[in-house]
SETITI-532180 format. One line per field, with one value per residue (C-alpha): x, y, z; residue number from 1. Coordinates in steps of 0.1 Angstrom, whole numbers. Last residue first. Layout:
N
c1 = c(X, ...) $
c2 = c(Y, ...) $
c3 = c(Z, ...) $
resi = c(NUM, ...) $
This chain:
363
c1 = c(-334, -344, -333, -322, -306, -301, -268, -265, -261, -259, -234, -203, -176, -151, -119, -98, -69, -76, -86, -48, -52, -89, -87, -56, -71, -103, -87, -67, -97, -113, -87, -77, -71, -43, -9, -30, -40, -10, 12, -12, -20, 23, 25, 1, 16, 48, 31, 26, -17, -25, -31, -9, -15, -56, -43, -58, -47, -59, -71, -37, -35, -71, -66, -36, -59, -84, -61, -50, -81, -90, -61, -68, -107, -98, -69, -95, -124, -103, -79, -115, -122, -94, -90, -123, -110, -123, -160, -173, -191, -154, -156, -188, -180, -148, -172, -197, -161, -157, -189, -181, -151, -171, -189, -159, -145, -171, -173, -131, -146, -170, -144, -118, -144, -152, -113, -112, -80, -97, -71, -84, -119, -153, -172, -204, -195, -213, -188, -207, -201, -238, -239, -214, -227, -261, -241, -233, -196, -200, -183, -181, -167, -146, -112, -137, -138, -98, -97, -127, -107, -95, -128, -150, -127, -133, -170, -168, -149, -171, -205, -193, -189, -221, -242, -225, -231, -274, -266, -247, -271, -293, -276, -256, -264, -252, -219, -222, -244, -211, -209, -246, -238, -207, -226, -252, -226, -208, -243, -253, -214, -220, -258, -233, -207, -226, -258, -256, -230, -255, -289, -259, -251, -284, -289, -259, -281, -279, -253, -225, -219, -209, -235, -259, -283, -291, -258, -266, -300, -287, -267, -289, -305, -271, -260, -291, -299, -259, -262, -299, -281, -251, -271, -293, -268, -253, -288, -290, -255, -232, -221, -241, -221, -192, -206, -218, -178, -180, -201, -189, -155, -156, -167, -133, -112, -122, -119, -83, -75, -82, -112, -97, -94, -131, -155, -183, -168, -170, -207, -228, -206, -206, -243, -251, -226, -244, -282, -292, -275, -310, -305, -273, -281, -309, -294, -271, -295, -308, -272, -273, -297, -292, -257, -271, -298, -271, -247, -220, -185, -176, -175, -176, -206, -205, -173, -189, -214, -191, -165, -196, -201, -158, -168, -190, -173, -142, -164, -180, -147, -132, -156, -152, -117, -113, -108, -75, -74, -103, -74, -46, -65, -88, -65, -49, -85, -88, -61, -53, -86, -92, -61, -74, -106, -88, -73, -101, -121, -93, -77, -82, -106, -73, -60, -89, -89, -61, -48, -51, -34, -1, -5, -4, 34, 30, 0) $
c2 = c(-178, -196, -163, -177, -210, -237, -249, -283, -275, -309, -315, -317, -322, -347, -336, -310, -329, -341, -301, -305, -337, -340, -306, -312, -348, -328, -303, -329, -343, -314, -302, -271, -254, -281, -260, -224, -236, -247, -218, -200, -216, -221, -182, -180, -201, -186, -148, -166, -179, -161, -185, -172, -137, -141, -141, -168, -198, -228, -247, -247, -273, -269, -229, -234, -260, -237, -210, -234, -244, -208, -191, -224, -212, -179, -189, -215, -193, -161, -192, -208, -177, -170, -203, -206, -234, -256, -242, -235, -266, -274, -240, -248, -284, -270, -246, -268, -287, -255, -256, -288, -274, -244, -271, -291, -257, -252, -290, -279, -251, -267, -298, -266, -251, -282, -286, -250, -226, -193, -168, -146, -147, -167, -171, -156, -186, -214, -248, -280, -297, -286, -254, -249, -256, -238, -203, -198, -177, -142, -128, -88, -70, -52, -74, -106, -91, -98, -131, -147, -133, -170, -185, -155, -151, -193, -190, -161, -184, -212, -193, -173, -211, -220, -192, -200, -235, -226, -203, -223, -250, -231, -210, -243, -238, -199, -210, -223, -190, -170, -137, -130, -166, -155, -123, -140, -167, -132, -121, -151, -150, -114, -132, -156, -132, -105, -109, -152, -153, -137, -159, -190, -177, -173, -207, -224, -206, -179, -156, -148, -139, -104, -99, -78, -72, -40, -42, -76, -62, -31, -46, -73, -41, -32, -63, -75, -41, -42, -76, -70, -40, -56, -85, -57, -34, -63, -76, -35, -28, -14, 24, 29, 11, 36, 64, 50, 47, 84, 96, 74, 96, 110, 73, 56, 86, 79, 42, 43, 67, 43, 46, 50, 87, 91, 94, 118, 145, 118, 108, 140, 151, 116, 113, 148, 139, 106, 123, 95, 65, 48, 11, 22, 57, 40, 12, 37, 63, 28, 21, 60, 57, 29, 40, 70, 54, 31, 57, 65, 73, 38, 32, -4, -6, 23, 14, -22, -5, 15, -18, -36, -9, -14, -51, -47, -18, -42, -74, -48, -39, -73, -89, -81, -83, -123, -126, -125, -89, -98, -119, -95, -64, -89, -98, -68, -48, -11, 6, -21, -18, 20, 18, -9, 10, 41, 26, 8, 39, 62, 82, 122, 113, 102, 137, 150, 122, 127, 107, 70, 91, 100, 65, 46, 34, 25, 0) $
c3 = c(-71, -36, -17, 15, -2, 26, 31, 55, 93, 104, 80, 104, 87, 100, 121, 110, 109, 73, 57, 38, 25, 17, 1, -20, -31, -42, -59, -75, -85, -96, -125, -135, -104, -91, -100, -95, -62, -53, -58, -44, -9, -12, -13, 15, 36, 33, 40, 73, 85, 115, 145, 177, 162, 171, 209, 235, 219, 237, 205, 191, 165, 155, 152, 131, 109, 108, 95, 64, 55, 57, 34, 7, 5, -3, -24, -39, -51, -70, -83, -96, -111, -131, -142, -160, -183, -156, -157, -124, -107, -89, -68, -57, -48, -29, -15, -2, 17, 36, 51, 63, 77, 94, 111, 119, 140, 154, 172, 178, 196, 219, 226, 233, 256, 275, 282, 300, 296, 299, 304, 276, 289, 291, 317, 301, 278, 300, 291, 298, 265, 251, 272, 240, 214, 225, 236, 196, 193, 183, 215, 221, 249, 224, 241, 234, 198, 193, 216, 193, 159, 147, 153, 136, 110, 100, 105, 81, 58, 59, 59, 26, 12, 27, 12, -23, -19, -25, -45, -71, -70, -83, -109, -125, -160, -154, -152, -192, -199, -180, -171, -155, -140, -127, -113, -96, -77, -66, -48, -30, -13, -8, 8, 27, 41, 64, 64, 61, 90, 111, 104, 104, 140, 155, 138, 162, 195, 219, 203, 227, 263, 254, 224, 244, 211, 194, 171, 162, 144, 134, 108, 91, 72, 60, 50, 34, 14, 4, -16, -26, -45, -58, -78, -89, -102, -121, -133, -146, -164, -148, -152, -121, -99, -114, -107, -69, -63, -77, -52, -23, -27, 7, 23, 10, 18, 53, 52, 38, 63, 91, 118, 148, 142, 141, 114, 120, 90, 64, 74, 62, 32, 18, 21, 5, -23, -33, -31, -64, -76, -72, -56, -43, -30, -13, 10, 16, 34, 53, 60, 73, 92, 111, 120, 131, 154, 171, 175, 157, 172, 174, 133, 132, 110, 91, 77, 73, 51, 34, 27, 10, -13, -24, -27, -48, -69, -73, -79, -107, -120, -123, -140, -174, -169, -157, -119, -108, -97, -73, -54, -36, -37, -21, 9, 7, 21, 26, 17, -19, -21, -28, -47, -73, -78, -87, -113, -125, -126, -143, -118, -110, -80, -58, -64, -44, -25, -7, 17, -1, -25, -5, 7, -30, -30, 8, 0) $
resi = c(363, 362, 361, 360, 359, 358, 357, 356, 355, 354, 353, 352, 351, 350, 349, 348, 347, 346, 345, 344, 343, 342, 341, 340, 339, 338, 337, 336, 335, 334, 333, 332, 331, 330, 329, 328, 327, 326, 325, 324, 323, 322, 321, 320, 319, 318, 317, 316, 315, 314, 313, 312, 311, 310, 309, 308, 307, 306, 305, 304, 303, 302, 301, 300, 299, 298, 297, 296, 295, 294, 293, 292, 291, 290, 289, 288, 287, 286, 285, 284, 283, 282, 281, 280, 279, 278, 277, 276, 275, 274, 273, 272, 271, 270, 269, 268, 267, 266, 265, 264, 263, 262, 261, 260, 259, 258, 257, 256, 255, 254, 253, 252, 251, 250, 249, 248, 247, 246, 245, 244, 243, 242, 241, 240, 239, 238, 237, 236, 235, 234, 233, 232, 231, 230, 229, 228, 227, 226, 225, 224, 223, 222, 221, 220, 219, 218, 217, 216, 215, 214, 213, 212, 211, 210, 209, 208, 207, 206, 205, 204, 203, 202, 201, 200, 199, 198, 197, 196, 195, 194, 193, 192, 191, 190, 189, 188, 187, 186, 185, 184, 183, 182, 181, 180, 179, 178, 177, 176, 175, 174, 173, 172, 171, 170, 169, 168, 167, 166, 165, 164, 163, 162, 161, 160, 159, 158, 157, 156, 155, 154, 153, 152, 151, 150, 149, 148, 147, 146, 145, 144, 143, 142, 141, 140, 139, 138, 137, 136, 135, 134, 133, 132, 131, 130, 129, 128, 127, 126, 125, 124, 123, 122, 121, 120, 119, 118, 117, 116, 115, 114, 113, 112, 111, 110, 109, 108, 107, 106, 105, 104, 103, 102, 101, 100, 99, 98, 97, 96, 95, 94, 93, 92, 91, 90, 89, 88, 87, 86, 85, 84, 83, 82, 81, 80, 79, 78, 77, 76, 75, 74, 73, 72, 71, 70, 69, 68, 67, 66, 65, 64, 63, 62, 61, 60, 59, 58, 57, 56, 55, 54, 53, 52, 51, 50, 49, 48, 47, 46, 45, 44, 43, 42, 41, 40, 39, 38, 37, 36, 35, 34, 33, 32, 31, 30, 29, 28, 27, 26, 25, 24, 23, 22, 21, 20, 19, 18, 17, 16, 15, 14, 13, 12, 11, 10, 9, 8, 7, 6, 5, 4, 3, 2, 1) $
């Protein structure tokens, strides 16, 4: 990001830059994970997974922002909701939330939120399905929003559906949406639509599940806990006892139960990922470094399942040069995708299909 940092911090100049261009600098502030894989994806999709993911940044910028209040962050996801579906009041929205941001949001974000207006341009250079596909994307996350921030979430989510209901706003229905637009780009993906969808929401369950594991020190410090109380009441462990010192066996039995559901989860998207065309390198690379970086942090979290820092189980640069490496090797064919998975997802006990993927939207 260093090369881009005078422009991440001014957006005047920023604005100056073609859209792609400036695309690729807004993610590269707010996200090296995707700067890092949404390039791979073939041109004509590039952009609009760039713009999705750029609308999906604003409503998490909302989101975490602690200066908001409840009711402010409620209005203005509702205020997005809007300016997505109609392109219209852009600069009005900008002007009103850029100046509420607080230091400990980063620059990125801030720059991010000034130049709405011409991130809302270039959503409304698509073409209508596209807009569409984006649009239900952003109403879901931004309507799911302020129903976790209303509840006490300190002792955790009461049950194992509280937590699908919550991975689904906030990674299955972008999950929904990316399935959409590979089928708007592809009549041979589009043969699949259905089943698509439905893996789609499991997929973007997997890797949330997988964040969610790996961060539960990070958002216990928030006074926050997104762990599902039922799991573990089930082993004998009550998480309104949980902290950073907690060293409990019934905890790690309830975690490593998590962590098989989030590894069956995982599996849906190695069928997803095999459904798209093999010649469609671009997006199965896009699919499998994502699904490659979690496999590989489950298994950290699995082999240390009394961690109490989120550092002890982030994934090396080295792993994530060998994820690539191997996923562009194996991408071409399922059954070494399948032979990679089984090999590298073996320790993580068997999935657990109890929670099998359901489409929300049944289209």
């Amino acid at each position: 990001m260093n090369g881009h940092q005078h422009l991440i911090e001014n957006p005047e100049s920023l604005a100056l830059l073609a859209d792609d261009e400036l695309q690729a600098v807004l993610l590269e502030g707010v996200s090296r994970t995707f700067a890092l894989t949404i390039p791979q994806l073939p041109e004509p999709l590039y952009k609009t997974v760039a713009n999705a993911y750029l609308l999906c940044r604003i409503v998490d910028t909302i989101e975490d922002e602690i200066s908001l209040s409840a009711e402010q962050k409620k209005y203005f996801c509702q205020a997005f909701i809007d300016i997505v579906k109609t392109g219209e009041h852009t600069q009005a929205f900008a002007d009103k939330l850029a100046p509420l941001l607080s230091g400990q949001t980063i620059p990125a974000e801030h720059t991010l939120i000034h130049l709405v207006p011409r991130v809302i341009a270039i959503t409304r250079s698509l073409d209508a399905q596209q807009i569409e596909a984006l649009s239900c994307c952003v109403e879901t996350m931004a309507n799911g929003m302020p129903i976790y921030q209303a509840l006490d979430l300190r002792a955790g989510l009461k049950t194992m559906k509280d937590m699908d209901d919550y991975c689904y706003h906030v990674a299955g229905c972008v999950g929904e949406m990316l399935a959409k637009l590979f089928c708007h780009y592809s009549p041979e993906i589009n043969q699949h639509r259905e089943e698509l969808l439905k893996l789609s929401v499991s997929f973007g369950q997997g890797l949330q599940m997988t964040n969610i594991l790996k961060d539960i020190w990070d958002d216990a410090a928030r006074g926050v806990c997104w762990l599902p109380q039922d799991i573990f009441s089930e082993t004998g462990f009550n998480l309104t006892e949980l902290t950073s010192a907690t060293n409990d066996r019934n905890f790690r039995i309830g975690l490593s139960h998590l962590i098989s559901i989030a590894h069956g989860h995982l599996r849906n998207a190695l069928r997803y990922t095999q459904l798209l065309p093999s010649h469609e390198t671009g997006i199965r690379n896009f699919c499998l470094w994502a699904l490659g970086m979690a496999v590989l942090t489950l298994n950290k979290i699995k082999n240390n399942l009394d961690f109490n820092d989120s550092v002890q189980v982030k994934i090396s640069r080295n792993s994530v040069k060998t994820t690539i490496f191997a996923s562009k090797l194996t991408a071409r064919s399922n059954l070494l995708l399948t032979l990679l998975f089984n090999l590298s997802s073996r320790n993580l006990g068997t999935p657990d299909w109890q929670y099998s993927p359901v489409s929300h939207t049944g289209q």
